[in-house]
C-alpha positions as CSV (number, residue, x, y, z in Angstrom):
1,X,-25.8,33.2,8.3
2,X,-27.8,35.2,5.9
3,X,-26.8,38.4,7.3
4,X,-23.4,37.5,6.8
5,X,-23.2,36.6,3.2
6,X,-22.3,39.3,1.0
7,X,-21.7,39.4,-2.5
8,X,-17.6,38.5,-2.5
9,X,-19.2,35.1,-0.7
10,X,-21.6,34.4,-3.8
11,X,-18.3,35.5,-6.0
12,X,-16.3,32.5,-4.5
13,X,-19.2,30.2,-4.1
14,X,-19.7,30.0,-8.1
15,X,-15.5,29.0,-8.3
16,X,-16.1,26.3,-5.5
17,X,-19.4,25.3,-8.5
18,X,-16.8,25.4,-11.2
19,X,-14.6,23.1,-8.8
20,X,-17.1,20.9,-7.9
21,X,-19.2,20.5,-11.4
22,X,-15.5,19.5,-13.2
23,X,-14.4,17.4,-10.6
24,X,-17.7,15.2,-10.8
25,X,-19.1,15.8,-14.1
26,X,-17.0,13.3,-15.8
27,X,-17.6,10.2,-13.3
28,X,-21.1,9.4,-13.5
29,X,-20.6,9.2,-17.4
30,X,-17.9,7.1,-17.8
31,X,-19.5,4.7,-15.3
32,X,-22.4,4.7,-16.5
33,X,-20.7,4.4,-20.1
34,X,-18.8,1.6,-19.4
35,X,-22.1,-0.7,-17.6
36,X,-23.9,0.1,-21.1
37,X,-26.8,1.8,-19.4
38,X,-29.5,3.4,-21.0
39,X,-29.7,7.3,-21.7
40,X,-32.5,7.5,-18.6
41,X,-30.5,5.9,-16.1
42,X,-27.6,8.0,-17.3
43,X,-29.6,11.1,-17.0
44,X,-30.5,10.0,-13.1
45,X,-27.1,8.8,-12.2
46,X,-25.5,12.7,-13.0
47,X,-28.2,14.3,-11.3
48,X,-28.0,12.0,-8.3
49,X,-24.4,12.6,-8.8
50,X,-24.8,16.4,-8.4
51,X,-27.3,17.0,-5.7
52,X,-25.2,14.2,-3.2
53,X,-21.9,16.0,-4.2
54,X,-23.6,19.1,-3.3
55,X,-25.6,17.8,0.1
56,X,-22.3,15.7,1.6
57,X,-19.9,18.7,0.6
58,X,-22.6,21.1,2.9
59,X,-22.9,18.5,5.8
60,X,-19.2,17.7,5.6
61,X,-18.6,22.0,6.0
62,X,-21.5,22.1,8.6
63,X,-21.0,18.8,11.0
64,X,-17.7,16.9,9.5
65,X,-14.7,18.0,9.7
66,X,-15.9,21.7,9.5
67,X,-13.0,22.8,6.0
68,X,-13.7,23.6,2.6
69,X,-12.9,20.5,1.6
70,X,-14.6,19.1,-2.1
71,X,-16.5,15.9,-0.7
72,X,-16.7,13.9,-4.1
73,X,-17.2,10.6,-6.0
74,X,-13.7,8.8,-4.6
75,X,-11.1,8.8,-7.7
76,X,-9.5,5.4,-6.1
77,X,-13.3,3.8,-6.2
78,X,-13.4,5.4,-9.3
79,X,-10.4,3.5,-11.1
80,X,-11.4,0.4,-9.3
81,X,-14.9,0.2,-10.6
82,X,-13.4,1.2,-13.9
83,X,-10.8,-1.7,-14.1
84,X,-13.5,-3.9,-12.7
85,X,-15.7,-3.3,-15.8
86,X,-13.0,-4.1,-17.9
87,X,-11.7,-7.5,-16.7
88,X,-15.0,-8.4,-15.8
89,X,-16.1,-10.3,-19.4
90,X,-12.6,-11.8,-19.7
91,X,-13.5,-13.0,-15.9
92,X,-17.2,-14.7,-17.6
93,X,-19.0,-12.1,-15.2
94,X,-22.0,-9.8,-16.8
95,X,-22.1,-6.0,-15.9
96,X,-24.9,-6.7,-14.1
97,X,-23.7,-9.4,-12.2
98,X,-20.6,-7.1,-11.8
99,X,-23.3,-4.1,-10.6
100,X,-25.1,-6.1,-8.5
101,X,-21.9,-7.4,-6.4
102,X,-20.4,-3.7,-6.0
103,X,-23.8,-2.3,-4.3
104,X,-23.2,-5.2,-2.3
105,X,-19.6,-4.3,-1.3
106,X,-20.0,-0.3,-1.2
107,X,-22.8,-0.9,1.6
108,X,-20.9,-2.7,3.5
109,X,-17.8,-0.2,3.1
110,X,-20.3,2.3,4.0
111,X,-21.7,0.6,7.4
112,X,-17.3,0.2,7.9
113,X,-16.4,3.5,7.6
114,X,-19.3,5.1,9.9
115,X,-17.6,2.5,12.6
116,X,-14.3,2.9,12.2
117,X,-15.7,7.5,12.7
118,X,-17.9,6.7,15.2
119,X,-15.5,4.6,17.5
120,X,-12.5,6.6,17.3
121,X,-10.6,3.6,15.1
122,X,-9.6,7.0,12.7
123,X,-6.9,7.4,15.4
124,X,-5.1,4.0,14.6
125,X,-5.4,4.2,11.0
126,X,-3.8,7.1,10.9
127,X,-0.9,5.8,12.1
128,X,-0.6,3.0,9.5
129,X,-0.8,5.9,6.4
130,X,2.6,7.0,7.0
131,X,4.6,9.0,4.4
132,X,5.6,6.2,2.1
133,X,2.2,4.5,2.4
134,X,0.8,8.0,0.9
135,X,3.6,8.7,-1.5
136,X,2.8,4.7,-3.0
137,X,-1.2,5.8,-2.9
138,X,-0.8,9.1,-4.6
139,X,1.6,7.8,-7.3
140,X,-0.4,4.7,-8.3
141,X,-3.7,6.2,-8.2
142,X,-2.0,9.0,-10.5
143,X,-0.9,6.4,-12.7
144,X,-4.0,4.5,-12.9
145,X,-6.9,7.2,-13.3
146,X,-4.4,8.9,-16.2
147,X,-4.5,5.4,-18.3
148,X,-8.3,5.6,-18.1
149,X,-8.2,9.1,-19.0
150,X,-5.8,9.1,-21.8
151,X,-7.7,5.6,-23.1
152,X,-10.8,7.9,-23.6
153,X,-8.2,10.4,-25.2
154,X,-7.3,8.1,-27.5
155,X,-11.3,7.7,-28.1
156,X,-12.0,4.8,-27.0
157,X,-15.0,3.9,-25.1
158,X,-15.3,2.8,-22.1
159,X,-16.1,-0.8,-20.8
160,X,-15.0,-1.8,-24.9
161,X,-12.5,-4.8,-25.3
162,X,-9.5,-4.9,-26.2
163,X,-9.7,-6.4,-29.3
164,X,-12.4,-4.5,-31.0
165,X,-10.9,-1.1,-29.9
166,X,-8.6,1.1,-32.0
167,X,-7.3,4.9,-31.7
168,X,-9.3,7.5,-33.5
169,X,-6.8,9.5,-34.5
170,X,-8.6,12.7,-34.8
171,X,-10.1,12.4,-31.6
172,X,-6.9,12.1,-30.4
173,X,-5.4,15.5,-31.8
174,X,-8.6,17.1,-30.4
175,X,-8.2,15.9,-27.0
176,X,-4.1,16.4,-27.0
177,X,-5.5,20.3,-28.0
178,X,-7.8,20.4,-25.2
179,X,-5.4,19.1,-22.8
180,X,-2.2,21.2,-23.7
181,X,-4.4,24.2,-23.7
182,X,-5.6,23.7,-20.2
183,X,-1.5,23.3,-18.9
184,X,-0.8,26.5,-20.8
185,X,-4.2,28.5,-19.1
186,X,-2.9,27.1,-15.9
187,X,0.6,28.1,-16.1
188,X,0.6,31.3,-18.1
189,X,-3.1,32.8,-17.2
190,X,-3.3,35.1,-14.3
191,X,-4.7,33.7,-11.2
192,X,-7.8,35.0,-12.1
193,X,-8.2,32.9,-15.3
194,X,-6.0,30.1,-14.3
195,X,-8.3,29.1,-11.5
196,X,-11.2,28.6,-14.4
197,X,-8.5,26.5,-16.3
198,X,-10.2,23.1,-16.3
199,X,-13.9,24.7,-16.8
200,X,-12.7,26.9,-19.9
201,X,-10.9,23.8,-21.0
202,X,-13.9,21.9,-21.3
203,X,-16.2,25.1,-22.6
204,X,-13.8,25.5,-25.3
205,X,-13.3,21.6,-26.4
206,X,-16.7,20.6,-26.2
207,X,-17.4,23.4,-28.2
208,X,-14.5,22.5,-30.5
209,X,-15.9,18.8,-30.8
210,X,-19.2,19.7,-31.6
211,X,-18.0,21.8,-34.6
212,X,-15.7,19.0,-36.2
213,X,-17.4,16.2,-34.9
214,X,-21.1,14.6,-34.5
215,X,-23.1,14.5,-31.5
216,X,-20.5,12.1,-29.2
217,X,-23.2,12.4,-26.3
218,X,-26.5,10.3,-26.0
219,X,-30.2,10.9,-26.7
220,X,-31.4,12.9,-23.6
221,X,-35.3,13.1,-24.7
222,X,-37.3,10.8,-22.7
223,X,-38.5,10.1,-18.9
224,X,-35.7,10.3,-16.3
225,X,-35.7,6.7,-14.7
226,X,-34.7,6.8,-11.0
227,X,-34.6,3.9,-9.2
228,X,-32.3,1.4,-6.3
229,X,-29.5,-0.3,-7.7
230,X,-29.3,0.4,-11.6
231,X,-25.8,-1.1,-12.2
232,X,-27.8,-4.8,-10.9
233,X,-29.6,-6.1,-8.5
234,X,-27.6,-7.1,-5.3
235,X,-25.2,-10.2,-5.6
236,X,-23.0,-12.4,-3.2
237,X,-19.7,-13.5,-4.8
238,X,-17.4,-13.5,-1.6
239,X,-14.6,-12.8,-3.6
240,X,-15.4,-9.8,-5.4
241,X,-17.3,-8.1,-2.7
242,X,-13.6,-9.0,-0.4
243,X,-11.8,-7.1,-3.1
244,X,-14.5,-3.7,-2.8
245,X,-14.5,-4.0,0.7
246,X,-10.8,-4.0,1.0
247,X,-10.9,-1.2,-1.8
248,X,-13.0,0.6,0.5
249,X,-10.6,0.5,3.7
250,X,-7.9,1.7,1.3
251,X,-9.6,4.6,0.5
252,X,-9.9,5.7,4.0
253,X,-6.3,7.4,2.8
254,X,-8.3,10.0,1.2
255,X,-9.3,11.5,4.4
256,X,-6.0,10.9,6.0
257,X,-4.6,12.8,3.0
258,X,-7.1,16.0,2.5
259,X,-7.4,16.6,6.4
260,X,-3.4,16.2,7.0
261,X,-3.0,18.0,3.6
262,X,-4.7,21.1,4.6
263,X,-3.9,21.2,8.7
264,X,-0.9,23.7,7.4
265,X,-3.6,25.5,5.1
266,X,-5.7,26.4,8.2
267,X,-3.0,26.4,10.9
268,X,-4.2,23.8,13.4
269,X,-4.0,20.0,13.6
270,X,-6.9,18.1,12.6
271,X,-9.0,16.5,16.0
272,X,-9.4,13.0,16.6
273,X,-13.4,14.6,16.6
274,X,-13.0,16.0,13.5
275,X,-11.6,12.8,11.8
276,X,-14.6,10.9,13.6
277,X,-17.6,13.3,12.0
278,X,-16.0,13.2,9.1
279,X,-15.7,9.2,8.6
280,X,-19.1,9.0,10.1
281,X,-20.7,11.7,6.8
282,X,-18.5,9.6,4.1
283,X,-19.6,6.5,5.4
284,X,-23.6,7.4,5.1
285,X,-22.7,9.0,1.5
286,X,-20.7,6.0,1.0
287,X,-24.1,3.8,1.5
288,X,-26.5,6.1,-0.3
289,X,-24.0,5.9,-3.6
290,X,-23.9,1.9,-3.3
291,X,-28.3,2.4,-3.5
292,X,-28.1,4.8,-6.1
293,X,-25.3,3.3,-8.5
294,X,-22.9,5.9,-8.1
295,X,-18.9,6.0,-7.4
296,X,-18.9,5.9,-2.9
297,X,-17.7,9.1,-1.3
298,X,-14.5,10.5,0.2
299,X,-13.0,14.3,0.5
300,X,-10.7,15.4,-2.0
301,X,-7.1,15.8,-1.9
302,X,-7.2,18.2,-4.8
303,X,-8.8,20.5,-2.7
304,X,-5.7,21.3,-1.1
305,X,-4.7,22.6,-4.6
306,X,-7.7,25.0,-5.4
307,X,-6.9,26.0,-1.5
308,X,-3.8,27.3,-2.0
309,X,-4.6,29.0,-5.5
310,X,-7.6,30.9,-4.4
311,X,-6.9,31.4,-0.4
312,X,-10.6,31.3,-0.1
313,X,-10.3,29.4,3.3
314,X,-14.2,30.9,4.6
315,X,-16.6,27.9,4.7
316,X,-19.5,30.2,3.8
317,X,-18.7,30.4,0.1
318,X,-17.9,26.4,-0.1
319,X,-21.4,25.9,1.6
320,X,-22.9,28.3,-1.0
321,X,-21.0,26.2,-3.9
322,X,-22.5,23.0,-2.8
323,X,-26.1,24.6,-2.3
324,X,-25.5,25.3,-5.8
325,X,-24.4,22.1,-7.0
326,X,-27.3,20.6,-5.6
327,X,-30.2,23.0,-7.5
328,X,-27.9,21.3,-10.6
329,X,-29.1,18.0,-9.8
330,X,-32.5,19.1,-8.8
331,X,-33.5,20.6,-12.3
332,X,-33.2,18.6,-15.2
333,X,-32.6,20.5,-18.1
334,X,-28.9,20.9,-16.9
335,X,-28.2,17.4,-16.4
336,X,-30.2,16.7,-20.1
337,X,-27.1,19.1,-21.5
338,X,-24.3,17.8,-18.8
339,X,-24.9,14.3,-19.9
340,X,-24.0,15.0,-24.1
341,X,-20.4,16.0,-22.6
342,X,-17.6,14.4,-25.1
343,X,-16.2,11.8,-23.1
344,X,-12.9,12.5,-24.7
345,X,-13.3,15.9,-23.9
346,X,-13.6,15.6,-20.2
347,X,-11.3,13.0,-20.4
348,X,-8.3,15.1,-21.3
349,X,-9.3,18.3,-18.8
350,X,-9.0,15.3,-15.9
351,X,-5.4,14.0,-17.3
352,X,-4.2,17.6,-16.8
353,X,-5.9,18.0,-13.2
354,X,-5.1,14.5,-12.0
355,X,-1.2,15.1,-13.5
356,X,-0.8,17.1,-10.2
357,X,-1.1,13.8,-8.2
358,X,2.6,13.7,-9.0
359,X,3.3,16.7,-7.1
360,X,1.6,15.6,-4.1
361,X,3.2,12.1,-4.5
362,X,6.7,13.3,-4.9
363,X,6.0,16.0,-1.4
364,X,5.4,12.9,1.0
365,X,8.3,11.1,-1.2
366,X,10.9,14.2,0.1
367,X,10.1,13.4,3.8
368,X,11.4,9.8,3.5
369,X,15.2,9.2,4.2
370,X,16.1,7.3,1.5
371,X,17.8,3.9,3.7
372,X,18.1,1.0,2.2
373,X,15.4,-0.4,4.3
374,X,13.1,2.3,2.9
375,X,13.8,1.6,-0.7
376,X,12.6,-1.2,-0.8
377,X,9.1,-0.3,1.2
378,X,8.8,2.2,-1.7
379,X,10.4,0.4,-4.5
380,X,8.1,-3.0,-4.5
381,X,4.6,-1.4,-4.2
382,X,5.2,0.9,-6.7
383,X,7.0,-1.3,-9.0
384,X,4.5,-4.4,-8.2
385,X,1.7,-2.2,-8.7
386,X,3.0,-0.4,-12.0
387,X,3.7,-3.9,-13.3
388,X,0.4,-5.8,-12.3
389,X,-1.3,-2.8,-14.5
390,X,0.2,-3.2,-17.6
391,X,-0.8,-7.3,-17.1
392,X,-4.0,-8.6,-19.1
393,X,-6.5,-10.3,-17.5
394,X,-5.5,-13.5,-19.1
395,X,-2.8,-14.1,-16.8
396,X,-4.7,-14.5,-13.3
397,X,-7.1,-17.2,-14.9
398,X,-5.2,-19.8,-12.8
399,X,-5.4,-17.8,-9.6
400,X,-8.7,-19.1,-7.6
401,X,-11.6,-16.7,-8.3
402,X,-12.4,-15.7,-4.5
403,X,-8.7,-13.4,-4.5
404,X,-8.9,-13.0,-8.5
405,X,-10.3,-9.4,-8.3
406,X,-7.7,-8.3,-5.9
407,X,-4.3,-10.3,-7.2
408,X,-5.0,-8.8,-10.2
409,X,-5.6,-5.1,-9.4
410,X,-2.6,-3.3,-9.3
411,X,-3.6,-0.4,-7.6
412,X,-5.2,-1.9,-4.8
413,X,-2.3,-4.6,-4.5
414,X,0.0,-2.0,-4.7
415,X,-1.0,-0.2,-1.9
416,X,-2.0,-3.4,-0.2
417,X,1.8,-4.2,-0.1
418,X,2.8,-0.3,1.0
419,X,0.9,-0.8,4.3
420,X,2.5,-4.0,4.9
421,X,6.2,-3.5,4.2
422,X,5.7,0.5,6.1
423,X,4.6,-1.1,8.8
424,X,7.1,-3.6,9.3
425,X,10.0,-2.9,11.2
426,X,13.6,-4.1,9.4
427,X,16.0,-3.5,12.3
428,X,16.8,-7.0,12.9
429,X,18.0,-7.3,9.2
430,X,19.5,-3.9,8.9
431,X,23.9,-3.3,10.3
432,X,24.0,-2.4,13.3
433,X,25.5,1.1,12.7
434,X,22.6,2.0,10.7
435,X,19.8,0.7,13.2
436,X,19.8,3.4,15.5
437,X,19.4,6.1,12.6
438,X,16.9,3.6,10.6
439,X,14.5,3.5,13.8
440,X,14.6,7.4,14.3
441,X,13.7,8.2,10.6
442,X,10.9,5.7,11.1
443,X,9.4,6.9,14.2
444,X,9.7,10.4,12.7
445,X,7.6,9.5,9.5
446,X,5.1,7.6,11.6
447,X,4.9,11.0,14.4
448,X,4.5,13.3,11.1
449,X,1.7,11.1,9.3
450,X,-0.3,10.7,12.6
């Protein structure tokens, strides 16, 4: 391979490092922001954070599904854990009780999503993930990871309640800056420069912040404190660990998306092998972030974006990236300046980047005949879900705590609800003039998502 690489390959590798570093940067700092950890297990968490990012994207490009295709810190996990953190006080649950449960439940997703590669159960579920179970996944995970992004916007922190929260207005105007600028680089920038849009963003607002604000970052002098499980030590509350594992099945639709996402990308349908080494590498990355306390694994549907801006389809210069990604985590000094990132800052490069989940939403929406039958599988999942989000914790205190965490997450009972009603055939209850044409759109969105 080394013969091979020239210098157009190192070129390309440092945009897949730009890719990679602004897709991750921001997760293990807002987790570790909102479990009110200390500024050395913050420091360990990002590095962690890098060099796995780095290692499972190589693996994945080497002996997974063989695409350049980011494999990252899930966003659905990502908005799960986040909304966990927040209803957990109202709930009488510490953070550490809270950490301690979700190692618990991210192993075991792990351990479930190596089987479901290694015994060839990818095949089936990919049949479940039909369009409108995808257009539901991509719409409410938009809508949930951009209310946690625009909360940190608004400038406030993480994990705080309700009650003792209020908008920092000039925060606010910073971020709104940041965020506007980022939309206009993307669409007015050449190609050149609009591919660099969410790193310049954050180059230029961080840089903006620390002129008209102080320090929002932590303290990074001190030891580095690695360690096994430093969101808790492991727990056993059935119903909480039901609600990750369940969240962890769910997020299987990430490799169903990126994979089907980017088959038209490389010109050939993706194997039932390929989906197998590729469950299999997610599934031991998936394990090693429930040890080390980070946000479990999954490939990226965004990729399918930075795909078809660049056209850099070579593996070579993703495999370079992630070799670079992990030397990140390896030396310290980058993570000591990586972790004093304004969360409000990064914050409002992500609303603009995860704004595009729309697009991808509304593209599996178009394949859908619109029947009457299939507006209501796509009307009550979305609406449920939408609705269930905007609901404070408050109002699932009389539902019994083992199905608590679940009920109560939109997002997960949202898309919950999608694979039911999708999978569910309504000829019985449709006229019979429109049965014929009802079962033929529905076998031919179930043929195009396998």
């Amino acid at each position: 391979m080394t013969k091979r690489i020239k210098l157009h390959h190192w070129i390309a590798g440092l945009q897949w490092l730009f890719f990679l570093f602004t897709n991750t940067v921001v997760i293990p700092i807002t987790v570790g922001a909102a479990f009110h950890l200390p500024q050395e297990k913050m420091i360990s968490l990002l590095q962690c954070s890098f060099f796995f990012t780095g290692a499972a994207c190589m693996l994945q490009a080497m002996a997974g599904h063989k695409r350049s295709v980011m494999e990252g810190q899930s966003g659905l996990w990502w908005a799960v854990i986040l909304s966990l953190c927040y209803a957990a006080p109202s709930q009488g649950m510490s953070l550490t009780e809270l950490g301690g449960n979700l190692a618990v439940g991210i192993i075991i997703s792990g351990v479930m999503t190596i089987i479901i590669g290694l015994s060839g159960l990818s095949a089936f579920f990919s049949k479940l993930f039909t369009n409108g179970v995808m257009a539901v996944f991509m719409f409410l995970l938009g809508c949930r990871l951009n209310t946690i992004f625009l909360q940190g916007m608004l400038g406030i922190s993480f994990g705080a309640q309700t009650g003792s929260s209020q908008i920092d207005i000039p925060i606010f105007f910073l971020s709104s800056f940041v965020a506007v600028f980022v939309i206009l680089l993307s669409i007015k920038a050449s190609p050149v420069v609009s591919k660099y849009s969410l790193l310049i963003g954050i180059m230029a607002g961080w840089f903006l912040y620390a002129l008209l604000f102080d320090t929002e970052g932590i303290d990074v002098s001190g030891k580095i404190d690695i360690g096994l499980f430093p969101l808790g030590t492991p727990r056993f509350d059935l119903g909480l660990i039901l609600t990750v594992v369940i969240a962890g099945l769910i997020n299987i639709s990430n490799t169903f998306g990126a994979l089907k996402g980017t088959e038209e990308i490389y010109k050939t349908k993706t194997t039932n092998n390929q989906y197998r080494h590729s469950f299999a590498i997610s599934g031991l990355f998936t394990i090693i972030a429930g040890l080390a306390g980070m946000v479990p694994y999954a490939p990226y549907v965004s990729s399918i974006g930075f795909l078809n801006q660049t056209k850099i389809l070579e593996r070579i210069p993703f495999i370079l990236g992630g070799g670079m990604f992990m030397l990140m985590g390896i030396i310290p000094a980058v993570s000591h300046l990586m972790v004093k990132l304004p969360l409000s800052v990064g914050s409002a490069v992500l609303l603009v980047a995860y704004l595009r989940l729309l697009q991808s939403s509304l593209q599996y929406f178009a394949r859908i005949d619109l029947t009457t039958a299939n507006s209501y599988r796509l009307a009550v999942p979305l609406f449920v879900g939408i609705i269930v989000m905007t609901f404070p914790s408050s109002y699932f205190e009389s539902i019994p705590t083992i199905i608590r965490p679940l009920l109560s997450n939109g997002l997960l009972l949202g898309i919950l609800l999608s694979l039911l009603l999708e999978n569910i055939h309504f000829n019985r209850f449709t006229p019979k003039k429109q049965r014929k044409v009802s079962k033929h759109m529905y076998m031919k969105e179930s043929n195009e998502s396998a």
